[in-house]
N, C-alpha and C positions, 0 to 999 in steps of 0.2 A: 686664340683658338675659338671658332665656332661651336658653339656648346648648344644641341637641342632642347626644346624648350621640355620636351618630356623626361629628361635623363637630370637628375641632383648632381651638378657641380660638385666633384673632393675634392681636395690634396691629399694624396698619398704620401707617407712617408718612411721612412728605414733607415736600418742602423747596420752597415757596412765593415764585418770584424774580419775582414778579408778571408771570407768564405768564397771558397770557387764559383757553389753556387747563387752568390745573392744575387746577381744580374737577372736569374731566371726567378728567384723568389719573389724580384720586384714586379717582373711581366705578370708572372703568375696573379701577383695582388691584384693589378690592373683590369686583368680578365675576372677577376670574382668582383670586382667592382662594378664593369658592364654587366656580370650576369644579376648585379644584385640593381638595377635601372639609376646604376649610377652613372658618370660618365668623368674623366680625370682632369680636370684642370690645369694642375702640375703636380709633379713629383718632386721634394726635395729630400737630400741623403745626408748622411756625415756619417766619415770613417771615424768608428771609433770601438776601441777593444771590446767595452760592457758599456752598457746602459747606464743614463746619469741615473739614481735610486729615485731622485726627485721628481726627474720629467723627461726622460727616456732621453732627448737631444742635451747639449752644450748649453749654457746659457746664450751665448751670443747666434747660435742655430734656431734659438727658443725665438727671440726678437724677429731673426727671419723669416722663420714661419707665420709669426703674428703681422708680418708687413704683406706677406704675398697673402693671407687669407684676405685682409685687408683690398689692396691689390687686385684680386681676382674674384672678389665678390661672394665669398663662399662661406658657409655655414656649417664645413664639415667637414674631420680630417680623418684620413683613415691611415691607420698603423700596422706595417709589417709582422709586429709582434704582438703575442700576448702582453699586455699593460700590467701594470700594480694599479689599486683602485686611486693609492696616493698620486701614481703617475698621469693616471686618468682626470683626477679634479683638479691637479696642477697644471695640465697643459689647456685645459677648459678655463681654466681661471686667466692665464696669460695671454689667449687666442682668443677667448669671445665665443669660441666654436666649438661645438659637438665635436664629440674625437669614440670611431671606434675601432678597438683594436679588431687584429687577423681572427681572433676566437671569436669577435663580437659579429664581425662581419656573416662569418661561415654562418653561424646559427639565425642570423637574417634573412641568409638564402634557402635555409631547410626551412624555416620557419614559411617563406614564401610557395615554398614548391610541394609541402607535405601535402598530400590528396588524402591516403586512409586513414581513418582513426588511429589506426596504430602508428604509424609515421607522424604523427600531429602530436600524439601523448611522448612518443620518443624524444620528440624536437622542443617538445613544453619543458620537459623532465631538465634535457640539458641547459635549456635556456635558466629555467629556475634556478637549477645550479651555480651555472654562472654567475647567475646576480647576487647569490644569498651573500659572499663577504663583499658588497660594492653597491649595498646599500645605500651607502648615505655618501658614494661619490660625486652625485650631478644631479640636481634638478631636471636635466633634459630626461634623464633616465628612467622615469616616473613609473613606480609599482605597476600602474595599471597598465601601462606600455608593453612592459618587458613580460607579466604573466597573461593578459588575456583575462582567461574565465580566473584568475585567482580569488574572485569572490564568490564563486560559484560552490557546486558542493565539495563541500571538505574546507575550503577556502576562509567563510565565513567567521568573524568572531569580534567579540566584543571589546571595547576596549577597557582596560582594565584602570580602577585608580591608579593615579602618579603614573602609567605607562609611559612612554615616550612613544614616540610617530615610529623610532626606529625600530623600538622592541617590537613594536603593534606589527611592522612589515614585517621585520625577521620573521616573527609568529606566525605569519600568514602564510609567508614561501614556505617554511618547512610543513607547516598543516597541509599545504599545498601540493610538496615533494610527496608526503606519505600519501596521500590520496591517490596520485598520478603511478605512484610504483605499485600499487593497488590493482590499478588498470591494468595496468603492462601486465602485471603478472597472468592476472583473467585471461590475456588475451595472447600472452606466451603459452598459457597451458591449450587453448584453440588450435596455436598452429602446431605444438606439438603431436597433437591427437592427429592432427592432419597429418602431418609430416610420420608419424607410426603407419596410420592407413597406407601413406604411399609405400613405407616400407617392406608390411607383409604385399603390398601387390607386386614384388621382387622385380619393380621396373626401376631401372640405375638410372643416379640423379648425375645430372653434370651442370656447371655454375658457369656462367661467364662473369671475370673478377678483372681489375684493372682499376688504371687512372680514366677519373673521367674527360668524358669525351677522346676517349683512344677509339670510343666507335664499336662498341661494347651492343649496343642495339640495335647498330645496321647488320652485325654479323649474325645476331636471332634473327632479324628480318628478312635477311640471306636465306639462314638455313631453313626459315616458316614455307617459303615461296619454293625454295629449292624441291624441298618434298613435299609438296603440294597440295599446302594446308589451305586454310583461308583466309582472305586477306583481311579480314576483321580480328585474327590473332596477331596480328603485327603491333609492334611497338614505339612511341613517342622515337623520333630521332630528331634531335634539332642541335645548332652546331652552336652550343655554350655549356658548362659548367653545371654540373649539377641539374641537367635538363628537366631528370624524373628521380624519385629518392624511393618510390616503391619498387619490391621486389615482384618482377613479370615471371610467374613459370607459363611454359607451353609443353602439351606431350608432341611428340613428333615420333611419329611412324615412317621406319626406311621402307624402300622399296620388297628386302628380304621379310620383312612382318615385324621386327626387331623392334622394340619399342623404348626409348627415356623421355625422360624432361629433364628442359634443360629454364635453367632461370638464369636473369640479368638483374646482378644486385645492382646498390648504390655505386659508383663509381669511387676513388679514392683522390687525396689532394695533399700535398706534402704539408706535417705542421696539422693536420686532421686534428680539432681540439679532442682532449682526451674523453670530454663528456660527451661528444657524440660518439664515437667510437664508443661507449659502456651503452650509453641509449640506445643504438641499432644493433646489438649484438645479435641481438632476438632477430633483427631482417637478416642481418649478415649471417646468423645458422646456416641460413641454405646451402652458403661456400663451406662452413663446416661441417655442415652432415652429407656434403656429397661423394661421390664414388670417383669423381672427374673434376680437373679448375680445369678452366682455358681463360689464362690470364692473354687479356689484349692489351698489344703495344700498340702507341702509333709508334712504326717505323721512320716516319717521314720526320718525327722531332728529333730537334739536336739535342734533347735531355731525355732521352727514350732510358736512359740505364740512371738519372734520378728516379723516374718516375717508376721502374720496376724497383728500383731499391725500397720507395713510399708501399709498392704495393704490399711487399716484398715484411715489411715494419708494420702495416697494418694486420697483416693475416696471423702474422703470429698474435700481435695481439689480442686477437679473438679468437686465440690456440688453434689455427689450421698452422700446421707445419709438417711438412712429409709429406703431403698428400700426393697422388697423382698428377701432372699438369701437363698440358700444353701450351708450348705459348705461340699464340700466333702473333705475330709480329704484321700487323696491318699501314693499311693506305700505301702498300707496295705501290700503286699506281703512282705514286707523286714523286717516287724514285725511278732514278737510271739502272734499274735491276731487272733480271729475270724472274719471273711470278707464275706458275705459285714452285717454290724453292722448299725442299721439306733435306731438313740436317736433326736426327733423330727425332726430339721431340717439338725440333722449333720448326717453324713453319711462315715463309716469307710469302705475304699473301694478301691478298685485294678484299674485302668485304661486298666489292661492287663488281666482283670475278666469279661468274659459275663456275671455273676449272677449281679455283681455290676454294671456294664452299665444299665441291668433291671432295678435294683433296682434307679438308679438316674433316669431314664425314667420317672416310676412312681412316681415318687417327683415333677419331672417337669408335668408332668400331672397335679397334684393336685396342683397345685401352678397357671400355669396358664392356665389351661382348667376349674378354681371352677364354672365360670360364664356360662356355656354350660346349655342349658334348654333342657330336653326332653319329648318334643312334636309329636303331630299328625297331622299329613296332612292330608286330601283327594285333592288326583290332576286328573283331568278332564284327561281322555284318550287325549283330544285334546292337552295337553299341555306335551307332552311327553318329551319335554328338558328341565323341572324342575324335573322329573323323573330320570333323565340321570344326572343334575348338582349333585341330592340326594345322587345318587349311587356314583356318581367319588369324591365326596369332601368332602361326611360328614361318620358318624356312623349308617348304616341304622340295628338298631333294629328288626324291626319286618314288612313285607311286605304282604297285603289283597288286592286280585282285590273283589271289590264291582262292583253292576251295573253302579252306577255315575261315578266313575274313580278308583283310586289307594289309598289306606288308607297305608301311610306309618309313623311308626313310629321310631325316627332316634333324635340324639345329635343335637343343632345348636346350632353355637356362635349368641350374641347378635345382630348382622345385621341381620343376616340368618333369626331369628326370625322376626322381624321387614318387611325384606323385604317379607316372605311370607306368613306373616299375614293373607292374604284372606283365607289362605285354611284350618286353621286352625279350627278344631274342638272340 
């Protein structure tokens, strides 16, 4: 195999307990492999019930692995599964090679693609985590690698008589941990302030949630242009794993005056280690404080019902369950199907389709504009900037100048109602 000079040579490996799905758990690995500027070497397997305690393969599996790293020139193995740290310094010991597991991997890719502070301290948080019992697995693995700024503030400290190297690190990750859950918090309590504001401005939030790269960003990109935003609110699309890990909101105003925001979380991936999922909870809020999911499938994959089941496991983990949903079932284009196909709440549909942007438009409509009452005003000529708010913000129906004022009939959301109660007739 041709291997570029830019891409890190691995061996991937797996343990085959005859799950239906492991054929796709191995592609999967593969693909988070490319997106992490690795590139595969080979992959070697072996069927077997559970994991050796020792070193995750057979011993005579153990020797082949050490022939083909050998063999194929490489320095580095990566592992379908979460590792023990005993399994970790035992396969490093027998192979010569760096070995990271699937936990080890993902947090590589966050750790590469976090842009905001707050995505950077989420991704620190779990990485820390991860490392604090596998300490003292591997020299490759080196404290200053795996935290970064961990001698930075909070980080720092002295070493104490008789300490050991290990205690000294221990000390420093968890000094570490507190400091970084420190952060978060600060910066949880930010977006909640935010996220209250948008609440009293009683404009309905809706999430686009899914497996990454189902295409989750071309569908906001879809809807930004559809209603004819600008094209400087558009979002990162690029066709690998974990493209972007921050949360994008846009507001979008329909054509009737109608107004939400709609955000594009993190993407999901089967196996999602548990410490990122606690770390992004705070990005991932958006999908639970909102009034609307439009979970994206790709349609065109032959694991499209794994990877709603993955999304399906992550949400409730971060107690969205019951909520409202759509699911659009996307890249219709790459199938022998009719598009756009709407069967109550699903919706079989192109992201690269104006007719299917329409059509999920009006799904969101009916989903969270049901509560809109329409009503009649009369507004006193003297009060000409409830006339003017009428016109800029809502669905004006039907407009009468009478002698008294202005008989205007028009959509409001439940405030609207409330607040101009008086003039209603």
């Amino acid at each position: 195999m041709n291997l570029t000079d830019e891409l890190t040579p691995v061996v991937t490996i797996g343990l085959n307990r005859n799950s239906n799905s492991f054929d796709y758990s191995m592609t999967e690995l593969n693909n988070l492999v490319e997106a992490n500027n690795m590139q595969v070497a080979e992959t070697l397997v072996q069927k077997l019930d559970k994991p050796d305690p020792a070193t995750y393969f057979g011993k005579g599996k153990i020797e082949e692995l050490k022939q083909v790293v050998i063999d194929d020139g490489v320095d580095t193995i990566v592992a379908n599964d979460e590792l023990s740290p005993s399994q970790i310094r035992n396969i490093e010991k027998a192979t010569n090679a760096r070995i990271i597991d699937r936990t080890g991997l993902i947090l590589e890719i966050f750790a590469n693609r976090a842009q905001s502070r707050e995505a950077k301290l989420q991704v620190e948080l779990a990485k820390l985590k991860y490392q604090l019992p596998r300490l003292h697995t591997s020299a490759s693995q080196r404290l200053d690698q795996q935290t970064g700024t961990a001698s930075g503030a909070g980080g720092a400290t002295n070493r104490g008589a008789g300490e050991s190297q290990y205690e000294l690190n221990r000390r420093t990750l968890e000094k570490r941990i507190t400091h970084v859950n420190q952060e978060l918090k600060e910066a949880a309590k930010a977006d909640q302030t935010k996220r209250k504001q948008r609440d009293r401005s009683d404009i309905p939030t809706v999430a686009l949630v899914g497996y990454t790269n189902a295409g989750k960003s071309t569908v906001m990109n879809g809807l930004i242009k559809l209603l004819g935003e600008d094209a400087d609110k558009q979002v990162l699309v690029k066709n690998m794993l974990f493209a972007t890990l921050d949360t994008s909101i846009r507001r979008l105003t329909l054509p009737d005056q109608k107004t939400f925001l709609l955000s594009d979380t993190v993407g999901f991936v089967s196996q999602l280690p548990h410490q990122l999922v606690q770390a992004f909870k705070s990005t991932l809020a958006e999908a639970a404080n909102a009034d609307l999911l439009i979970q994206v499938v790709d349609d065109s994959d032959p694991h499209r019902e794994l990877m709603m089941k993955t999304t399906e496991t992550t949400l409730n983990e971060i107690g969205v369950a019951g909520m409202p949903m759509i699911v659009a079932l996307n890249k219709a284009d790459k199938l022998d199907v009719s598009y756009p196909a709407r069967e109550g709440d699903n919706l079989v549909m192109s992201a690269m389709d104006e007719a299917s942007l329409n059509e999920l438009v009006e799904m969101i409509k009916e989903k969270v504009f049901k509560n809109y009452q329409t009503v009649s005003l009369l507004i006193p000529f003297s009060k000409g900037n409830v006339v003017s708010y009428l016109n800029d913000n809502t669905n004006i129906l039907k407009t009468e100048y009478q002698d008294d004022g202005t008989l205007i009939t028009s959509e409001l959301n439940e405030t609207d109602v409330k607040r101009l109660a008086k003039y209603r007739v």
